[in-house]
C-alpha positions in Angstrom: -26.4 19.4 -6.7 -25.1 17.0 -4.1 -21.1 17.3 -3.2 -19.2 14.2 -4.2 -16.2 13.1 -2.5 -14.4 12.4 -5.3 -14.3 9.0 -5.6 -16.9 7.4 -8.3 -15.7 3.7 -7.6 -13.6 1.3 -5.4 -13.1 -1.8 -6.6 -11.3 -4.5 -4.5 -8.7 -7.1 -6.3 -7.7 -10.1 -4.7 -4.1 -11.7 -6.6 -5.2 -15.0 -5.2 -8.0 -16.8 -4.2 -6.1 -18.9 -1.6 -6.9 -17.6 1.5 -3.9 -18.6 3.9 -1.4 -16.9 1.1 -3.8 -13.9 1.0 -3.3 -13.4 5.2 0.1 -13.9 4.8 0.7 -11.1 2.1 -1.7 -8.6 3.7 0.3 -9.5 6.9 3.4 -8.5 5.3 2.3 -5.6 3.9 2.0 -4.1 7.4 5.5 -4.9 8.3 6.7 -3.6 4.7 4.8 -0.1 5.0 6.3 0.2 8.8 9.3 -0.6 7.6 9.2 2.0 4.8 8.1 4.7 6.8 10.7 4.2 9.4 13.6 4.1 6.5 12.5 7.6 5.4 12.1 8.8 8.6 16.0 7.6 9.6 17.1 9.0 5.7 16.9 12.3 7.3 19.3 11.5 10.1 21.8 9.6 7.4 22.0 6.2 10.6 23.7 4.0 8.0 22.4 0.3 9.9 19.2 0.8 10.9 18.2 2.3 7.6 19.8 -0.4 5.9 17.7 -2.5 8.1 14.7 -1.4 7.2 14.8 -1.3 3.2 16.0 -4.6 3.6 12.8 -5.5 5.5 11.0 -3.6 3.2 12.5 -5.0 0.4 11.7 -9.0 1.3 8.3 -8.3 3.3 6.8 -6.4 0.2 7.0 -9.5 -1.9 4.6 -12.0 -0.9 2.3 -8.7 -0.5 2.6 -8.0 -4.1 2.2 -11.5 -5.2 -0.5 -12.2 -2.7 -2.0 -9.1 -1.0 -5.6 -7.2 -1.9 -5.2 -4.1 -2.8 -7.5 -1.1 -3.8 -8.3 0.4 -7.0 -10.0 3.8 -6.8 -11.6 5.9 -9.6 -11.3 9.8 -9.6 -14.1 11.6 -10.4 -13.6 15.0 -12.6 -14.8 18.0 -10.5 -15.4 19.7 -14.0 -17.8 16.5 -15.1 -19.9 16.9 -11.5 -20.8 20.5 -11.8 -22.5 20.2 -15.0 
């Protein structure tokens, strides 16, 4: 029996079908996730500015993202269902 990878579908969803809004919310969701990853990173150190910074960045750059971003649904595949 062939090996899957576990993924039986990816389906793509588009929030809008305006194409300028939907480069400017995948745009910003590049600045939010950097922004996000470099809060959690400076957590660790407790920097009180620059981690307020960057949830604040975070917090206004993942909003035109969620109203106009594409994102990626994926479906899991059960390992149990595969084998038989």
């Amino acid at each position: 029996m062939a090996k899957s990878d576990g993924f039986r579908k990816i389906t793509k969803h588009q929030r809008t079908s305006i194409l300028p809004l939907r480069w400017i919310g995948n745009i910003c969701s590049h600045i939010a996730t950097n922004s996000l990853v470099k809060a959690f990173d400076l957590q660790e150190h407790s920097i009180g500015y620059r981690f307020k910074f960057h949830c604040f960045i975070w917090k206004y750059f993942d909003k035109p993202y969620r109203w106009w971003g594409t994102y990626y649904e994926m479906e899991l595949t059960d390992s149990e269902s595969q084998d038989s």
